[in-house]
C-alpha positions as CSV (number, residue, x, y, z in Angstrom):
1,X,-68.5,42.5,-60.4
2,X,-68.0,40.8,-56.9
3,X,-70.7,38.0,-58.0
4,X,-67.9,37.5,-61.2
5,X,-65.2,38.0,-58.7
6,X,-66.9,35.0,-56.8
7,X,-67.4,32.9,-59.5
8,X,-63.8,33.2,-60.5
9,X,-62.9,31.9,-56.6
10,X,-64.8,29.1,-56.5
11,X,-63.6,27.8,-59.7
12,X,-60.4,28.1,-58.7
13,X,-61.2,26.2,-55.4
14,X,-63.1,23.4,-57.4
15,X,-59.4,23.0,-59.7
16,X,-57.6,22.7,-57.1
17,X,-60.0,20.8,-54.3
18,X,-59.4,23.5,-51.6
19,X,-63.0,24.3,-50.2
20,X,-61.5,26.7,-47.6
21,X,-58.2,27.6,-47.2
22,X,-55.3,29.7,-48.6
23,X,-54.6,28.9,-52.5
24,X,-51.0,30.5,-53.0
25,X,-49.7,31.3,-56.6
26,X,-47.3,28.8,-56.8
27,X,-46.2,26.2,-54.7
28,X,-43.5,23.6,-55.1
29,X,-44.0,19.8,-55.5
30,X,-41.8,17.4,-53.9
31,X,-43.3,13.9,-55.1
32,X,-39.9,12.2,-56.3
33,X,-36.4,11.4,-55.2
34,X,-35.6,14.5,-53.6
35,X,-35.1,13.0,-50.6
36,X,-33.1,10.0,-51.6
37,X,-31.3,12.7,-53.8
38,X,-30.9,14.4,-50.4
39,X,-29.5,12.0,-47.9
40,X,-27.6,10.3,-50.9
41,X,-25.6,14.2,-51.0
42,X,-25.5,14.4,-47.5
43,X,-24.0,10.6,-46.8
44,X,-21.5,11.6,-49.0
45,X,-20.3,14.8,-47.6
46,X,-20.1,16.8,-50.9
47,X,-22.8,19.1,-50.2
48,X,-21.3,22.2,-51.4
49,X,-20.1,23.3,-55.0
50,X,-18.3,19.9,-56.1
51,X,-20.0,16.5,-56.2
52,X,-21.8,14.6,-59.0
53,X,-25.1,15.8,-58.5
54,X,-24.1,18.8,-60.2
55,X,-22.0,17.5,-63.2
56,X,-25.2,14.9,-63.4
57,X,-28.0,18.1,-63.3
58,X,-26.1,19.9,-65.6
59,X,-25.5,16.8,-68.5
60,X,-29.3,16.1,-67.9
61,X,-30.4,19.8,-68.5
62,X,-28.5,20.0,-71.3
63,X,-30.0,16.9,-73.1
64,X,-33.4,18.3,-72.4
65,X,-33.3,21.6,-73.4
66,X,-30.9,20.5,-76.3
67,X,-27.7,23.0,-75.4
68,X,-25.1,21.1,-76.1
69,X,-23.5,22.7,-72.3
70,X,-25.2,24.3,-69.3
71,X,-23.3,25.2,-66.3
72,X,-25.2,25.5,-63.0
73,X,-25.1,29.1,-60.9
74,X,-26.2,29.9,-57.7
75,X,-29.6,31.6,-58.7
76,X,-30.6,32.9,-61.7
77,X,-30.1,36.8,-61.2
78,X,-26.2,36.2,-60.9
79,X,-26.4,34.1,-64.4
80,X,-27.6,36.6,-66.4
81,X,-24.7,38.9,-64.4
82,X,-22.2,36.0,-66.3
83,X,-23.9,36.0,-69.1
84,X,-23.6,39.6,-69.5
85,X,-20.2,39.5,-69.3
86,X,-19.7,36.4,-71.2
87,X,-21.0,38.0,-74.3
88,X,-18.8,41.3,-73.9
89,X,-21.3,43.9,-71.8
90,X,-19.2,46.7,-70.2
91,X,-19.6,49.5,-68.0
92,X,-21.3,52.8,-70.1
93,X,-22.9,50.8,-72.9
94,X,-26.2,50.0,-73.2
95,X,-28.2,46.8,-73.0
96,X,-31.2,46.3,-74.9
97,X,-34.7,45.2,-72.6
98,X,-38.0,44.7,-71.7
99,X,-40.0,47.0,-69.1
100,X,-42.2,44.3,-68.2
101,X,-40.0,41.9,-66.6
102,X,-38.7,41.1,-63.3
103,X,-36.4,43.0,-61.6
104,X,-33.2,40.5,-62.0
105,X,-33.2,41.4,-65.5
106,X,-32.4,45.2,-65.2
107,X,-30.4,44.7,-61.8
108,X,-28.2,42.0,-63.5
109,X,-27.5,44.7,-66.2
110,X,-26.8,47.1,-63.7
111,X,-24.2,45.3,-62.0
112,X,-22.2,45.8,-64.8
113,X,-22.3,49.2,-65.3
114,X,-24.2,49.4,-67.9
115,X,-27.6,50.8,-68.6
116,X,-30.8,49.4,-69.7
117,X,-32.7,50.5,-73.1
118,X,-36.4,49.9,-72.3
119,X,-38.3,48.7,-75.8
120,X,-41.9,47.7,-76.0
121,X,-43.5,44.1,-75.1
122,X,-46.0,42.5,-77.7
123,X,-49.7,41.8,-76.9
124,X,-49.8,38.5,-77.6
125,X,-46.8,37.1,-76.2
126,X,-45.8,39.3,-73.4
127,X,-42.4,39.9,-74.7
128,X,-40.0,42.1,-76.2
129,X,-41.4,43.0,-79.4
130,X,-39.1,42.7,-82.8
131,X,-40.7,45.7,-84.7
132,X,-40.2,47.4,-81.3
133,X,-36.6,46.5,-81.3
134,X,-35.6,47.2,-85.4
135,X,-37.3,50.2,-84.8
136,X,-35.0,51.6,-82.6
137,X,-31.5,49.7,-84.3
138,X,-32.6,51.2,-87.6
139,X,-33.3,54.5,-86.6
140,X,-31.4,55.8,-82.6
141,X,-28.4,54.1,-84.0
142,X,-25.7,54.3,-86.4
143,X,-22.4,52.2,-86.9
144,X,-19.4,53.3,-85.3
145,X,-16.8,52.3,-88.1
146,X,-13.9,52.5,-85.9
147,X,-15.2,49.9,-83.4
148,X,-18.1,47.9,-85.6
149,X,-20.5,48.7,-82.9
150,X,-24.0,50.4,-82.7
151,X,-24.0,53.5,-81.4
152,X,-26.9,55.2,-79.5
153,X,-27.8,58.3,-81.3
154,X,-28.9,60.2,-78.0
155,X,-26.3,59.5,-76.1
156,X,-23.6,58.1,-78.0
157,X,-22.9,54.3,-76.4
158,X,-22.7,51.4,-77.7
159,X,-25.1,49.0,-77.4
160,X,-23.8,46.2,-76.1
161,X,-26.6,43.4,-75.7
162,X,-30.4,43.0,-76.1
163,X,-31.8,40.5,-73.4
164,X,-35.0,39.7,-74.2
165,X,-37.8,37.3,-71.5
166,X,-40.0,35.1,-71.9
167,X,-42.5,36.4,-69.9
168,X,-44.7,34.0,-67.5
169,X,-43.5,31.0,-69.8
170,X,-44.5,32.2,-73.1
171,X,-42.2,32.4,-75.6
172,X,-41.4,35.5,-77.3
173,X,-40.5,36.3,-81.0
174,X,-37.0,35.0,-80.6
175,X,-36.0,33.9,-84.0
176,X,-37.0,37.1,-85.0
177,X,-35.2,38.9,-82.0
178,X,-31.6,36.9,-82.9
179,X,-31.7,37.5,-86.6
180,X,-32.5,41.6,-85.8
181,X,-29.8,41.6,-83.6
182,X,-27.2,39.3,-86.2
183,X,-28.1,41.9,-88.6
184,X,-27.0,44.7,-86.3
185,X,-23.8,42.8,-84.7
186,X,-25.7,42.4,-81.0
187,X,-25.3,39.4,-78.9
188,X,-28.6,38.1,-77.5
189,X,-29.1,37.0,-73.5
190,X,-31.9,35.2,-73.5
191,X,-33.9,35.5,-70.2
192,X,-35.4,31.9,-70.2
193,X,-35.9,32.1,-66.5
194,X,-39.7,31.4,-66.2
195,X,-39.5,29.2,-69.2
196,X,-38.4,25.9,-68.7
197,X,-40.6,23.3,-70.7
198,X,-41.1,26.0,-73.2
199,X,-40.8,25.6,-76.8
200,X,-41.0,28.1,-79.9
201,X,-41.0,26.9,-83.1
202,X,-40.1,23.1,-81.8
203,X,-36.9,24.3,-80.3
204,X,-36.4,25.3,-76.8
205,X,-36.1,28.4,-75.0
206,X,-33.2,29.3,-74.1
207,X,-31.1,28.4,-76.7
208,X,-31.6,30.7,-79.4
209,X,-29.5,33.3,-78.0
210,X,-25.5,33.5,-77.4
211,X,-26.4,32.5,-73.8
212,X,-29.8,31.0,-72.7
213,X,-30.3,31.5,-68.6
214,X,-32.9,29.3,-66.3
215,X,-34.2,30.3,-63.2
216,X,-34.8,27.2,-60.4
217,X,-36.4,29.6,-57.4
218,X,-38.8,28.1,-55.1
219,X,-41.6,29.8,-57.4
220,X,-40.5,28.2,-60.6
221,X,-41.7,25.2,-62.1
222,X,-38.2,23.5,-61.0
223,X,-36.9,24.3,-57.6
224,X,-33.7,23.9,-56.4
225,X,-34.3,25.8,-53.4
226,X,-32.4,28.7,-55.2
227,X,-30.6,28.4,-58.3
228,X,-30.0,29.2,-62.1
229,X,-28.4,27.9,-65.1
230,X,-26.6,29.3,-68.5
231,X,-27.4,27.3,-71.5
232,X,-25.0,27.6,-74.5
233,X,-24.7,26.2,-78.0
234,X,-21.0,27.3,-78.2
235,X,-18.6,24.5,-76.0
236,X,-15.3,26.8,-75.1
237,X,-17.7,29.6,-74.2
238,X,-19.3,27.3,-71.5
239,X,-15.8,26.0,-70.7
240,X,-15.3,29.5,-70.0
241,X,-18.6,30.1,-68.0
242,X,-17.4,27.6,-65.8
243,X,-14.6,28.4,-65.3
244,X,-15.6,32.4,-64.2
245,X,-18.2,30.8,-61.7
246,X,-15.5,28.8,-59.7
247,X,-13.5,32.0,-59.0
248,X,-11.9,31.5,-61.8
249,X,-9.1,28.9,-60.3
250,X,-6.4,27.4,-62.2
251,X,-6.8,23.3,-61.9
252,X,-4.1,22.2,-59.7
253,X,-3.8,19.3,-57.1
254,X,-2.9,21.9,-53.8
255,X,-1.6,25.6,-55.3
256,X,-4.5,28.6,-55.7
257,X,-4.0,30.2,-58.6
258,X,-6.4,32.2,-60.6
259,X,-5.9,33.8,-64.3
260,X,-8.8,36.3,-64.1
261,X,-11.9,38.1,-62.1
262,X,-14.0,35.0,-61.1
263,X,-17.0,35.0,-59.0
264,X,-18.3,32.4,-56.6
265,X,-21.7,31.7,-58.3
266,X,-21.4,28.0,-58.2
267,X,-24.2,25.9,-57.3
268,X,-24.0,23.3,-54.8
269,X,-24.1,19.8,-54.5
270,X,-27.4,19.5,-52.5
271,X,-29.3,22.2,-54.3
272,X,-28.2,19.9,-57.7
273,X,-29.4,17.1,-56.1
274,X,-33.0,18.4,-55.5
275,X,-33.0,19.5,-58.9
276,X,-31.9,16.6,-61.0
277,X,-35.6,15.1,-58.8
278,X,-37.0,17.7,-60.0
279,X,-36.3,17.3,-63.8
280,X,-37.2,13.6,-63.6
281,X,-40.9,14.4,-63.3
282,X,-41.3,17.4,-65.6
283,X,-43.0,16.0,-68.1
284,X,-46.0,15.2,-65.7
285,X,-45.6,18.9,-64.4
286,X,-46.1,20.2,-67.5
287,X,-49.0,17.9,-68.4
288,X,-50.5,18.8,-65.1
289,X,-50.3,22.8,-66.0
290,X,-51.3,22.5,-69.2
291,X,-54.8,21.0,-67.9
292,X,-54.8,23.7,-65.7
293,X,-54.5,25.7,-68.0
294,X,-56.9,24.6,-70.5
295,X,-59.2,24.4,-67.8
296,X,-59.1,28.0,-66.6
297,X,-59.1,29.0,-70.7
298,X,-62.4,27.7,-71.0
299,X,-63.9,28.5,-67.8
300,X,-62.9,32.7,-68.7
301,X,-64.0,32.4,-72.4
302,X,-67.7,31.6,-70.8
303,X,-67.0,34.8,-68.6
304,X,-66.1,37.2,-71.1
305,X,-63.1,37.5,-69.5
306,X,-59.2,37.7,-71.6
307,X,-57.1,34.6,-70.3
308,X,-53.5,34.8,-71.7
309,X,-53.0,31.4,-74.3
310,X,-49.8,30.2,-75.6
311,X,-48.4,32.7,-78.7
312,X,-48.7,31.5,-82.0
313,X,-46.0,28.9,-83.2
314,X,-45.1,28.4,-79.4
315,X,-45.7,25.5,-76.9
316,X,-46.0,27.0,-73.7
317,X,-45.1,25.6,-70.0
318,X,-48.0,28.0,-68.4
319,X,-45.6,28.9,-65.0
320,X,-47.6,31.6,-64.4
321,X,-51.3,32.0,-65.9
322,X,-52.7,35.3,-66.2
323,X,-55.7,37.1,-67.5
324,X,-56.8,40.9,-68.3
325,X,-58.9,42.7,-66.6
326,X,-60.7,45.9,-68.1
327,X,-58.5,48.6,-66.7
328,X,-56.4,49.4,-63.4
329,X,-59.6,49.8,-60.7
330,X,-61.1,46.7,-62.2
331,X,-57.8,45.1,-61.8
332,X,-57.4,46.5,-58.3
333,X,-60.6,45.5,-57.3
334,X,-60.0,42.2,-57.8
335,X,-56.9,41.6,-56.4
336,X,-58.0,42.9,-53.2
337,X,-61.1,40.9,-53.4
338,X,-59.5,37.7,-54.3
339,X,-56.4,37.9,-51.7
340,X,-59.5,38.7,-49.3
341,X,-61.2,35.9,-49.5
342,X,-57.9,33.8,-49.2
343,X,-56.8,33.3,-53.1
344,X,-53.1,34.2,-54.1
345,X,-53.3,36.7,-57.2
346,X,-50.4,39.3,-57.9
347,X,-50.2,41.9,-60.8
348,X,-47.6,42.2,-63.4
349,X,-44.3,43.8,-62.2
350,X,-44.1,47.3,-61.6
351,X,-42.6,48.4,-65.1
352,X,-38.8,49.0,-65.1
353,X,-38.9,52.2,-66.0
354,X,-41.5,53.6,-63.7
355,X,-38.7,52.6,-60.7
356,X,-36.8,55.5,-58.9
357,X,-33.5,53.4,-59.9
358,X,-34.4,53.1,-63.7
359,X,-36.2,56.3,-64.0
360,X,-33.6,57.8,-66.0
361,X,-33.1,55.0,-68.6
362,X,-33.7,55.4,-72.4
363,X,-37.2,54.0,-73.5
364,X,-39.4,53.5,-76.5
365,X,-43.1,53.9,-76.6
366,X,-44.2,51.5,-74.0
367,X,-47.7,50.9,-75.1
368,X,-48.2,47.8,-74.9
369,X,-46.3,47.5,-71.6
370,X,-48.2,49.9,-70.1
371,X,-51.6,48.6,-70.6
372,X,-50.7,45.0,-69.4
373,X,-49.0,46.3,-66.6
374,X,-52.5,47.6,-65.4
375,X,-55.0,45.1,-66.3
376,X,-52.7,41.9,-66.5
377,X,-53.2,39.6,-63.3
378,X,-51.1,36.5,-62.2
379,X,-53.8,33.5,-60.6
380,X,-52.8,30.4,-58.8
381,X,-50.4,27.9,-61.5
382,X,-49.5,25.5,-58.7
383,X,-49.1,21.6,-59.7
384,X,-52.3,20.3,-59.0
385,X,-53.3,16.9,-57.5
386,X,-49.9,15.4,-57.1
387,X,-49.8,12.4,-54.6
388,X,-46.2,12.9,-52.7
């Protein structure tokens, strides 16, 4: 397989016109304002959690994504946290996931005491799987009459959430997801993270559920350095998102005051800044992955070789693209060939489940999880060919 193995390289040099040299998996692109954005923030002194670079990023994020509010957070680990807790998730219930995510998901559940249900992933998009999910409601829960909520069977909590991801971009079954969960009085976090640019059905990720959350790492396909995002259809419950986020303070012109538990998740000025450049050239970003994209989806076709395409009714913003390899040595093999030879690849995450701090959690057959955690493999996505 090393000849395939090579072929695969060299292609992947020719995309991106590195001959030699270390190809990472995903790089940032700074080919905009973000430096005028920059000094603009700095000249101004408001570099930290007030100034209009955040009131502008979040008006602009909202008009793209179509949310009628977003409210900026410091990262996008401590938004799903809010978002948690926005939509009612308390300490003993249970939260409804996906094994095959990143890690933020099940720690931000976590941090609020409650514990994460693992449910299968579908094949084709990666993501938590709606016959997976009615499954489970229909038959390890019952209705608690006294308190309208669904009860665990097994262990008798309520489920109190189902947070389903788009995983690597690629939007799950959503609709399908939010009317389950309707049906069986849930509130739905949607782990948009790796999404941005993505649409399902026309509409974007993100703001299907009660809460949509965006992630704006140095990894994604927006940077802000570090930084995340709730997106919400409902006005006074982002009113209220904001509100929790600055510590929740009482507006007044010198006295602190504050009516509940806030946190200090608010993002700052300067990290806004960078990202409202950032969102001015995302529709060349994801024109440019796209081709990359379509580029490596021919290229593996000729090599018999499983590259991972947009779902069905879905257009996909292809953060991360990812084929499958036969099994786990064939996978192993060519990670440690390609890092080798100086090409970024990664696996999928470690399943949730499989970690000594989620080993105890509830799960469903995992399937489907389980074979893409050992054949699926990340390649390099970076922004190609961008002039700065």
């Amino acid at each position: 397989m090393n000849a395939v193995y090579k072929e695969i390289i060299d292609f992947i040099r020719h995309i991106y016109n590195m001959p030699e040299g270390f190809i990472p998996l995903h790089a940032p692109v700074f080919a905009g304002n973000e430096k005028k954005y920059l000094n603009d923030c700095i000249d101004s002194t408001f570099v930290s959690s007030v100034g209009k670079y955040v009131d502008l990023f979040e008006e602009k994020m909202a008009a793209y994504t179509g949310a009628t509010k977003a409210v900026v957070c410091v990262n996008g680990t401590n938004a799903i946290h809010l978002a948690l807790k926005l939509v009612g998730v308390e300490a003993d219930s249970e939260v409804i996931t996906q094994p095959l995510t990143f890690i933020a998901t099940a720690n931000a559940i976590a941090y609020t005491g409650a514990q994460p249900v693992f449910l299968d992933v579908d094949k084709e998009t990666l993501g938590l799987s709606p016959d997976a999910l009615l499954y489970f409601l229909e038959n390890k829960t019952r209705l608690d009459s006294k308190t309208n909520k669904r009860l665990n069977l097994k262990t008798k909590k309520p489920i109190s959430a189902c947070v389903p991801m788009h995983t690597f971009g690629h939007p799950c079954r959503i609709d399908e997801i939010v009317e389950i969960c309707k049906k069986y009085t849930i509130p739905v976090v949607e782990d948009a993270a790796e999404s941005l640019g993505s649409y399902y059905k026309e509409r974007h990720t993100g703001t299907f559920g009660t809460v949509g959350v965006l992630s704006f790492n140095g990894n994604k396909i927006l940077t802000t350095g570090g930084g995340g995002m709730l997106l919400f259809m409902d006005e006074e419950l982002a009113k209220h998102a904001k509100h929790l986020t600055t510590q929740a303070k009482v507006p007044h012109p010198w006295e602190f005051s504050h009516d509940e538990i806030g946190y200090n998740y608010r993002m700052p000025n300067i990290n806004a800044a960078l990202g409202l450049a950032q969102l001015e050239q995302l529709p060349a970003f994801l024109e440019n992955k796209r081709n990359t994209a379509l580029a490596y989806k021919g290229f593996f076709m000729d090599k018999g070789l499983e590259f991972i395409s947009e779902p069905a009714n879905s257009k996909s913003n292809y953060w991360l693209n990812a084929i499958l390899l036969k099994n786990r040595d064939e996978r192993d093999n060519f990670l440690k060939f390609t890092n080798d030879n100086g090409v970024m690849t990664r696996p999928a995450w470690t399943l949730m489940n499989r970690l000594p701090i989620f080993k105890s959690a509830l799960c469903g057959d995992l399937s489907n999880a389980v074979s893409l955690e050992e054949r699926l493999v990340n390649i390099p996505s970076s922004i190609r060919n961008i002039q700065v």
